[in-house]
Structure formats: C-alpha cells, structure tokens
N, C-alpha and C positions, 0 to 999 in steps of 0.2 A: 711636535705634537706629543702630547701626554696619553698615555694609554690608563683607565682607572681600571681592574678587577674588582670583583664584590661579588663574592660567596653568597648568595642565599639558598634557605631553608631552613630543616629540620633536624636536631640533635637531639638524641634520648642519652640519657646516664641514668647511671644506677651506681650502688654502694652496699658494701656488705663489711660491717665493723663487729668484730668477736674479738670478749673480753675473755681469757679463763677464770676459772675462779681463783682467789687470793687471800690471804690473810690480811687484816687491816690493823690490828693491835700488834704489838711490841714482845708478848706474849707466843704471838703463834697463835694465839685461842680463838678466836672470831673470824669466821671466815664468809664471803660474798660469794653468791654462787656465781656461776661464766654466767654471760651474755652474747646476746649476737643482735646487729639494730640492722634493719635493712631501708636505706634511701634512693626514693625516685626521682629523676627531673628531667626536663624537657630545656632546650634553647632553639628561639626560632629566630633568626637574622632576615629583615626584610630591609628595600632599599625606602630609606626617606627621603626627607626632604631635602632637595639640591643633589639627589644619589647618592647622600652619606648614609651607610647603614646603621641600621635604631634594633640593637636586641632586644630580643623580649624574655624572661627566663621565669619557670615556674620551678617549685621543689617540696618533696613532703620527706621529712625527717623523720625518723621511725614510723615507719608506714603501719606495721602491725600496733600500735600504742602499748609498746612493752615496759613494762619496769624493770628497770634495772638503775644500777650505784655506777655511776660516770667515771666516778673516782674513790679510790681508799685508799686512805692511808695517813701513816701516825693516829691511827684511831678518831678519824673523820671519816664521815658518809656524804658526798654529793650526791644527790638522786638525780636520775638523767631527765631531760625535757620529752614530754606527754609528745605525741605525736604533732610537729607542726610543719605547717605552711606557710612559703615565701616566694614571693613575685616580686620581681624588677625589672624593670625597664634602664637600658644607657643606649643615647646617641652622641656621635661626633658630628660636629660646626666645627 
C-alpha cells in the first residue's frame, strides 16, 4: 500500500532588492542614484484532478512603480520594468 502526502494551501512571499548608488562611465563622472524595489506573491497549492496537486501563483514586481537603472555600466543605462503582474498556474499527471 502506497501512502501519497499533498500539502495544501496558502504561501505569501515578499522581496526587498537595494541597489547603492554607482558610477556608470569609465570616468568616475556619472553617477545613478541607489534604489530599493519591493515584490509581493502569493502560492496557493490545491489537490486536482486524480489528487495531483495544481499550483496557482500570483506576483507584482515593483509594487511601489519606482524608477530606477536595472543596470549600469561601461556607460549603458537599463531602465528597470514599470511595476508588473504575473500569474501561473502548473499541474503534475
């Protein structure tokens, strides 16, 4: 006889990523100011179909919609992503 566990429920996360500020030219001269991005999500695990569990997961990435430079350097400027939202869903068969 086979025993199966299956965890269900509710998981919150959270994230807190701080940048300092940096020089991005060769120079020393140009400088980006620090950063801090703060992300929230949630995962909820329920039993599907046949009693395999189906995640569900939601998420918003810079929750405050802050601007800030992703990246610098050699005298390039990435600008970071405007505040967004992402949902998924995965089940195991």
């Amino acid at each position: 006889m086979t025993c199966h566990w299956i965890t269900l429920g509710l998981t919150l996360t959270g994230r807190v990523i701080y940048s300092g500020s940096a020089f991005y030219d060769r120079a020393n001269t140009q400088e980006v100011s620090d950063w801090t991005r703060f992300d929230v999500g949630m995962r909820y695990e329920v039993e599907g179909p046949y009693g395999q569990p189906v995640e569900l997961k939601a998420a918003i990435e810079n929750v405050f919609d802050q601007n800030y430079w992703a990246s610098s350097a050699r005298g390039f400027l990435a600008a970071g992503a405007p505040r967004t939202f992402k949902v998924s869903a995965s089940l195991s068969f």
